[in-house]
C-alpha positions as CSV (number, residue, x, y, z in Angstrom):
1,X,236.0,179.2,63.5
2,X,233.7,182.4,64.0
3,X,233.5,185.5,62.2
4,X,231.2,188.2,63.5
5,X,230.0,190.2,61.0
6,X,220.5,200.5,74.9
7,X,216.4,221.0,90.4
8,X,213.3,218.1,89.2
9,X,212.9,214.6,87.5
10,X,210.8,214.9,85.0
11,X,210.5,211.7,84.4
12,X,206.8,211.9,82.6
13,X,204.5,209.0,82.0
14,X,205.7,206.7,79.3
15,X,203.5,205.8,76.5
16,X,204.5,202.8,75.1
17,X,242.8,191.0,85.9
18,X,241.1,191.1,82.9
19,X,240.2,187.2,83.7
20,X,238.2,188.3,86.9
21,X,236.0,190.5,83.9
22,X,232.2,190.0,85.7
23,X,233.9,191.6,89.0
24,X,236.3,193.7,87.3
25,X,236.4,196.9,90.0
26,X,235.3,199.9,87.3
27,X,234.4,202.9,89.8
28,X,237.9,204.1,90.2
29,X,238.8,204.1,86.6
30,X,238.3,207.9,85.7
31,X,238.3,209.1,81.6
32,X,241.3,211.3,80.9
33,X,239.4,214.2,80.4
34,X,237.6,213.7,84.3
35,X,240.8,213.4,86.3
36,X,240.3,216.7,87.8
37,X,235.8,216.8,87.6
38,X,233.7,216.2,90.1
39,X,231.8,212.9,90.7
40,X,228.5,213.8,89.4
41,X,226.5,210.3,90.4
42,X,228.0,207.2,92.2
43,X,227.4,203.9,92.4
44,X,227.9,201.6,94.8
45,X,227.4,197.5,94.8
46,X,224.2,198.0,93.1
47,X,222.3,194.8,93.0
48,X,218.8,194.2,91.6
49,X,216.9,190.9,91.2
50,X,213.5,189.7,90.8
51,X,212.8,186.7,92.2
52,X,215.8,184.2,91.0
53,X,216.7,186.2,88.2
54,X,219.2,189.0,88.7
55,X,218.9,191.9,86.1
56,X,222.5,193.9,87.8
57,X,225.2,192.2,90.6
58,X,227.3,194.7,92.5
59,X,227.3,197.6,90.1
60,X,230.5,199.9,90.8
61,X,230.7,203.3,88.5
62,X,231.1,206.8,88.8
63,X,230.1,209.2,86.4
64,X,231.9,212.4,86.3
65,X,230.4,216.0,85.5
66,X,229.8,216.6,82.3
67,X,230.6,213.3,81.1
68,X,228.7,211.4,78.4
69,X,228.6,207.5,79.9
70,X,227.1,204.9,77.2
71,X,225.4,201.7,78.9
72,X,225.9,199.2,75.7
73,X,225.0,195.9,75.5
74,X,222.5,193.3,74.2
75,X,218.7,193.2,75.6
76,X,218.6,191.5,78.8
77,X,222.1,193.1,80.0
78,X,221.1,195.2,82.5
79,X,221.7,198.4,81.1
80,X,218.0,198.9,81.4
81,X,217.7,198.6,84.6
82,X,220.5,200.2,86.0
83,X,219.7,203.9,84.6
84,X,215.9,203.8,85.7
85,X,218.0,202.4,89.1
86,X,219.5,205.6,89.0
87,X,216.1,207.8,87.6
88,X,214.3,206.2,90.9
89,X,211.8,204.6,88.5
90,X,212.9,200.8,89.5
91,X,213.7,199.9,93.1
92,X,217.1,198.2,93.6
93,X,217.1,195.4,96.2
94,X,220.8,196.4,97.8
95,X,223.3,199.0,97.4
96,X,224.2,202.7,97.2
97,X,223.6,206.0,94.5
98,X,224.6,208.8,95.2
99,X,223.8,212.2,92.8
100,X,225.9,215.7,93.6
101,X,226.7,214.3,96.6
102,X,223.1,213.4,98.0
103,X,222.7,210.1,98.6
104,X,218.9,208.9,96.3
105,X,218.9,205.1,97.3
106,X,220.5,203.2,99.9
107,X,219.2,199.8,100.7
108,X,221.7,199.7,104.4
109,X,219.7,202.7,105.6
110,X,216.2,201.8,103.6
111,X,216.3,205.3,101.7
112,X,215.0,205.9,97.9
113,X,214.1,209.1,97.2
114,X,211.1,209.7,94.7
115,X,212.3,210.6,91.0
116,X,211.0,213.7,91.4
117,X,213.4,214.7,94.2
118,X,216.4,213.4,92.5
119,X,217.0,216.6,90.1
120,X,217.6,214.7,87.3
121,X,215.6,214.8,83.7
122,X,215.3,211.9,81.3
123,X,214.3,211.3,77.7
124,X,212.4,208.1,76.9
125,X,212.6,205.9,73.6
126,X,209.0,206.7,73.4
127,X,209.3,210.3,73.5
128,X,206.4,210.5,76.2
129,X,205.2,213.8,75.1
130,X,201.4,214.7,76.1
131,X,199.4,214.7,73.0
132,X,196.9,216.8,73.8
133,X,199.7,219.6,74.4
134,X,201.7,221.9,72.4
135,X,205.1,221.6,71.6
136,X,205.7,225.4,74.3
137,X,203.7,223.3,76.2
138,X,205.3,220.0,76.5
139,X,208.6,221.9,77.4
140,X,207.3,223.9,79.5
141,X,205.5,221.3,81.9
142,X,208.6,220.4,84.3
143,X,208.8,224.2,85.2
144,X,205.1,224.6,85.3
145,X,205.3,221.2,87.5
146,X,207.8,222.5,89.6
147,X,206.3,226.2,90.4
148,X,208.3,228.4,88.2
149,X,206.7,231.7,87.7
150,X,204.5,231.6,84.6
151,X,207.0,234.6,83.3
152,X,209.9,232.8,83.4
153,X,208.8,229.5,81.8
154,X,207.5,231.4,79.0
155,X,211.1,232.7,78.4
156,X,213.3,229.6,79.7
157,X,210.8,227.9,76.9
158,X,211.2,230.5,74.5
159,X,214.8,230.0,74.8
160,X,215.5,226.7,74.6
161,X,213.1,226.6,71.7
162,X,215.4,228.4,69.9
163,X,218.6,226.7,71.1
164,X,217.2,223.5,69.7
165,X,215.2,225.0,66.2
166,X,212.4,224.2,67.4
167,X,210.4,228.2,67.9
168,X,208.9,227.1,64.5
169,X,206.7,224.7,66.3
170,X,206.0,226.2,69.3
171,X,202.6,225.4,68.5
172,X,202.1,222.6,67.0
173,X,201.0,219.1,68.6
174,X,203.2,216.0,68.9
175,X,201.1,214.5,66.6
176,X,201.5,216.7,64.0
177,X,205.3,216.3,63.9
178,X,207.7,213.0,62.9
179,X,209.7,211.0,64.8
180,X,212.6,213.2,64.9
181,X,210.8,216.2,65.7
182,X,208.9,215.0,68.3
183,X,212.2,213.5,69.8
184,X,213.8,217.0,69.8
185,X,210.8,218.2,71.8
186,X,211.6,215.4,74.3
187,X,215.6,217.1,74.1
188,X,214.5,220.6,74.5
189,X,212.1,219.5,77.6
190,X,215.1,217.8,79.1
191,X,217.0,220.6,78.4
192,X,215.0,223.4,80.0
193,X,214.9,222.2,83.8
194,X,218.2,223.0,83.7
195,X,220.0,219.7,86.1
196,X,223.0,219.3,83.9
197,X,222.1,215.9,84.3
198,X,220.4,214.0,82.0
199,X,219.5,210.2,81.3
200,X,218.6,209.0,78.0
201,X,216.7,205.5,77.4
202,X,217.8,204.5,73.6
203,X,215.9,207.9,72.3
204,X,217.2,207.0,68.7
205,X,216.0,203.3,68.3
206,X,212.5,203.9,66.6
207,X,214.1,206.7,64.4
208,X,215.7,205.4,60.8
209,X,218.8,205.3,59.8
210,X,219.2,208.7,58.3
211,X,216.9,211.3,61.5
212,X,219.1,208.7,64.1
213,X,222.6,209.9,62.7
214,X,221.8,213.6,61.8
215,X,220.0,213.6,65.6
216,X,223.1,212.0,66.9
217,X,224.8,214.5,65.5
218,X,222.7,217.4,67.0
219,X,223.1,215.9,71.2
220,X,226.7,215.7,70.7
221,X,226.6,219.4,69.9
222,X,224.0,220.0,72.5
223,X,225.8,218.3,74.9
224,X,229.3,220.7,74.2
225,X,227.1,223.6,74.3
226,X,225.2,223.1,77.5
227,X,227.6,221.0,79.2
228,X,225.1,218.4,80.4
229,X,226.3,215.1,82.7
230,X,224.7,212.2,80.6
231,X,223.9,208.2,81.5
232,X,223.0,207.3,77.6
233,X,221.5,203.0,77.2
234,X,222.1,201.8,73.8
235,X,222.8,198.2,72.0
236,X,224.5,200.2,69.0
237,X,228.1,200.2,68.8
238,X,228.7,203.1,66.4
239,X,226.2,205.1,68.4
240,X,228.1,204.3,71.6
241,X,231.5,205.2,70.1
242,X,230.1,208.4,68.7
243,X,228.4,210.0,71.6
244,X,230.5,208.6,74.7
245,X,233.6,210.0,77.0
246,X,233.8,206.3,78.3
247,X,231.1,203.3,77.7
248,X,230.6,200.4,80.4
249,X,229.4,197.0,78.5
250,X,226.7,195.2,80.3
251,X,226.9,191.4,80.5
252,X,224.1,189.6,82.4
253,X,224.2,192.2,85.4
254,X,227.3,193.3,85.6
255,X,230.2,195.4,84.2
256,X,232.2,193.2,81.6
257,X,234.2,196.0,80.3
258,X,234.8,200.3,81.2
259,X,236.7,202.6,79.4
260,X,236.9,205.0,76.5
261,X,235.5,204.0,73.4
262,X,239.1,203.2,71.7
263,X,240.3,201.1,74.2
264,X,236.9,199.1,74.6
265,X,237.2,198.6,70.7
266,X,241.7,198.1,70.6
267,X,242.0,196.4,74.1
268,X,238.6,194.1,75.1
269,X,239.2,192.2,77.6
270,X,236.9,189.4,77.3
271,X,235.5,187.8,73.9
272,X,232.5,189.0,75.3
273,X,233.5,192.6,74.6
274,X,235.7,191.5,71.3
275,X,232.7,189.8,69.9
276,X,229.9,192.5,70.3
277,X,232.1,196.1,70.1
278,X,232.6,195.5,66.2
279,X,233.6,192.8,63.8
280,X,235.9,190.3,64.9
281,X,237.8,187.0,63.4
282,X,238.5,184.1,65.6
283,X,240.9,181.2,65.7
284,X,241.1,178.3,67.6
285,X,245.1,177.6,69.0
286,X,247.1,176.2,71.4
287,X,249.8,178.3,73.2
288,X,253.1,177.9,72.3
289,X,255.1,179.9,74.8
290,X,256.2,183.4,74.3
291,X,258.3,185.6,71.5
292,X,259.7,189.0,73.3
293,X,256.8,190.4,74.4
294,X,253.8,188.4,72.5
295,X,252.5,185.0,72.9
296,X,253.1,182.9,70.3
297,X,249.7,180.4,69.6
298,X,249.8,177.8,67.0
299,X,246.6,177.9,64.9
300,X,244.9,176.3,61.8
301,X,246.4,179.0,59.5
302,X,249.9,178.8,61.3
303,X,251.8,180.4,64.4
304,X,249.9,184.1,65.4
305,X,251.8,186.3,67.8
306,X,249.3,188.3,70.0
307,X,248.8,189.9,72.9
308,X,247.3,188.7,76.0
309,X,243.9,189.8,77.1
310,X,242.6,187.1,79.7
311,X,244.6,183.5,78.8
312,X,246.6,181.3,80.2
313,X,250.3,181.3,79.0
314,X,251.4,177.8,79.7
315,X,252.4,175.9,76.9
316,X,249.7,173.4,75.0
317,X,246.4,175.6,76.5
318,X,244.0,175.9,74.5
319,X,243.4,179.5,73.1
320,X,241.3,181.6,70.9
321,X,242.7,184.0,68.6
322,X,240.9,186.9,67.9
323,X,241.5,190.3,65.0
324,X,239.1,193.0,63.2
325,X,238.7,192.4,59.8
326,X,240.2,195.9,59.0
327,X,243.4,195.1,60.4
328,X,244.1,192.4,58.3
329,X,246.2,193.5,55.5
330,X,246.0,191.9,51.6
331,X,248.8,191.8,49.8
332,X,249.8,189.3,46.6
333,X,253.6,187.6,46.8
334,X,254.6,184.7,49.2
335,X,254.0,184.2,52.8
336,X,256.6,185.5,55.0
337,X,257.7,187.1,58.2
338,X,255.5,186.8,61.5
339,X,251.7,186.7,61.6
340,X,251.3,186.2,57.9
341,X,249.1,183.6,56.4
342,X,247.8,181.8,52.7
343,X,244.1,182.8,51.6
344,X,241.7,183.4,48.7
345,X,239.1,185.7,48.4
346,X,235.9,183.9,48.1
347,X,233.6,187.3,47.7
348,X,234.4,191.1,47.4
349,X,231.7,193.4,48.8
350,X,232.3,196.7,47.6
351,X,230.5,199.2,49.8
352,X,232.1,202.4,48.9
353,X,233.8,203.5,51.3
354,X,235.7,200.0,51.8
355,X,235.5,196.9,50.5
356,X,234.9,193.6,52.7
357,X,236.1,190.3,52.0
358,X,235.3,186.8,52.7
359,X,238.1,184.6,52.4
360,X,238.8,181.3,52.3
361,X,241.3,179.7,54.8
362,X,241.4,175.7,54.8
363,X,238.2,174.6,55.6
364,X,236.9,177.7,57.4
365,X,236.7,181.7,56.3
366,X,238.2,184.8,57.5
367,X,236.6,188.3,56.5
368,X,238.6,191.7,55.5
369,X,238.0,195.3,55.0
370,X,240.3,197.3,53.1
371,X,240.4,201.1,52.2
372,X,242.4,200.4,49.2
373,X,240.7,200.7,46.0
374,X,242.4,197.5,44.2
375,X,240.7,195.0,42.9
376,X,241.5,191.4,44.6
377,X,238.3,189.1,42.7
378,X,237.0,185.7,43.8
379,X,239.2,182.9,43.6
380,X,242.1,185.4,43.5
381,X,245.3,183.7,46.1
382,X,246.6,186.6,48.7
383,X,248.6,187.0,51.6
384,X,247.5,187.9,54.8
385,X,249.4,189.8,57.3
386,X,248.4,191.2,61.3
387,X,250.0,193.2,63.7
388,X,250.7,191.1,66.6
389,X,250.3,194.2,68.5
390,X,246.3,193.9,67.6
391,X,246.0,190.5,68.0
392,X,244.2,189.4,71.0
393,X,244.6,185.9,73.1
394,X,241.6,184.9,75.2
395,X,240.5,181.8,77.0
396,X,239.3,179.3,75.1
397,X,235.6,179.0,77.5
398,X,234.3,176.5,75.3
């Protein structure tokens, strides 16, 4: 038992069925919201390798205008690679991307157009802001860069200076600024080129905890004001589900998972995605044939009725049950009705805004989180009940 507790470039030098899930087809799965936009980049097959080793395998996504798509996923999933595919700053070895409608790379017709011609802007991790420059400066470069009139870039970077509450600075030195200053600068150059499209490299990693969320904060807002297409790597789940219209999880290459951030955390369809979009709880079982519309699995802590994400329904195959800790729900009296089991609480975490618990189930442990502000202490016997409408049923891979 389990429980789990990234109309110029300026891409400037850097200073530092659900069971077919790895060739799930993703590209013609629009948001919601995109039904009606325009494709704003496409990608086709995209395959990269080095030597033996293939970083992405046969890539499909569109990303729709004005659309904030989250790569998430571990180091070493790809997600890396695939947006400096896109920037022109790594070299796929086959397949297709397209941007407005311009074909950038194809590997049939040997074409890869420079980053600079691929009117696109990206912020780094690093910030990659020129030291020796001021803050005007540093914004300013990409229109100096790309033979703007002096005039204007003076007030294009006057403007977005004050868009972005930055005119205070305007002439300072990176160095003379924090982290989350100097990572606004990096915004507000992105910003004033002016693509509406926009690719961001985990800019909020090397920031802490408290700069990361209130910058967070500030690009959703920038991105409603300015309308801005965005390609946005991160490993953070609460930063992915805060910022993105639809996330794709990376695993090893390829798309495991794509969709909007409530059905990548309600509805994974892997334990892949179950186990690294949140918290999760997971059972070992065998299938004992179905009840209405759920499958019925028996497991250590009794018979679970779920809903089927990628396993086999014959009777006797082995399973794995999985459900969030937060939609387990503590109650004291006697076990009854469907998907209710016996535990006791082992620890209670208070954190204030919840509390988490570890419980005890037979010789394994379960965790909880509950809003409620009763007390349930260690050692304390409770009943837990789940909605067999959250419960998930994978294949039991081993």
């Amino acid at each position: 038992m389990a429980i789990a507790a990234e109309t110029t470039v300026t891409v400037l030098p850097q200073r530092q069925s659900a069971s077919t899930e790895s060739r799930m087809t993703t590209a013609d799965i629009p948001p919601a919201a995109a039904q009606d936009r325009k494709v704003m980049v496409s990608i086709r097959d995209l395959s990269k390798a080095y030597g033996a080793v293939h970083a992405l395998k046969g890539v499909d996504i569109d990303i729709y205008e004005g659309e904030v798509l989250v790569l998430l996923g571990p180091s070493g999933c790809g997600k890396t690679t695939l947006l400096r595919s896109v920037a022109g700053l790594e070299q796929p070895t086959t397949g297709t991307i397209t941007v407005r409608g311009q074909t950038v790379f194809s590997s049939e017709h040997n074409l890869s157009l420079p980053p600079e011609k691929r009117n696109l802007s990206m912020v780094f991790q690093s910030y990659a802001l020129w030291p020796h420059m001021t803050v005007a400066d540093n914004v300013g470069y990409p229109l100096r860069v790309s033979k703007v009139p002096e005039a204007e870039v003076r007030e294009r970077v006057r403007k977005i200076l004050d868009l972005t509450g930055l005119q205070q600075h305007a002439l300072k030195y990176p160095g003379q600024m924090s982290g989350g200053q100097q990572q606004r600068v990096a915004l507000a150059r992105a910003l004033v080129a002016n693509d509406g499209l926009i690719l961001f490299d985990e800019p909020l990693s090397n920031l802490d905890a408290k700069v990361r969320e209130r910058l967070r904060d500030e690009l959703i807002a920038m991105q409603r004001r300015f309308g801005f297409t965005a390609i946005y790597v991160t490993h953070d789940q609460v930063e992915a589900a805060a910022l993105a219209d639809r996330i794709a999880v990376m695993q090893v290459g390829e798309v495991a998972q794509l969709g909007e951030p409530e059905a990548i955390f309600n509805e994974p369809h892997s334990r892949y995605v179950a186990d690294f979009v949140g918290c999760v709880n997971e059972l070992s079982g065998t299938v004992a044939g179905w009840e209405g519309n759920h499958l019925a699995v028996d497991t250590p802590v009794g018979r679970l009725l779920g809903t089927v994400a990628d396993a086999p329904t014959a009777t006797g195959a082995p399973v794995k049950v999985m459900f969030r800790p937060e939609h387990g729900q503590l109650r004291d009296g006697p076990v009854n009705g469907p998907n209710s089991f016996a535990a006791s609480v082992e620890q209670r975490v208070f954190l204030g805004s919840h509390v988490e618990y570890r419980l005890r189930i037979g010789e394994g442990y379960l965790a909880a989180r509950s809003m409620s502000a009763a007390r349930m202490e260690d050692g304390r016997g409770v009943t837990v009940s789940v909605d067999p409408d959250v419960v998930r049923v994978f294949q039991d891979a081993g």
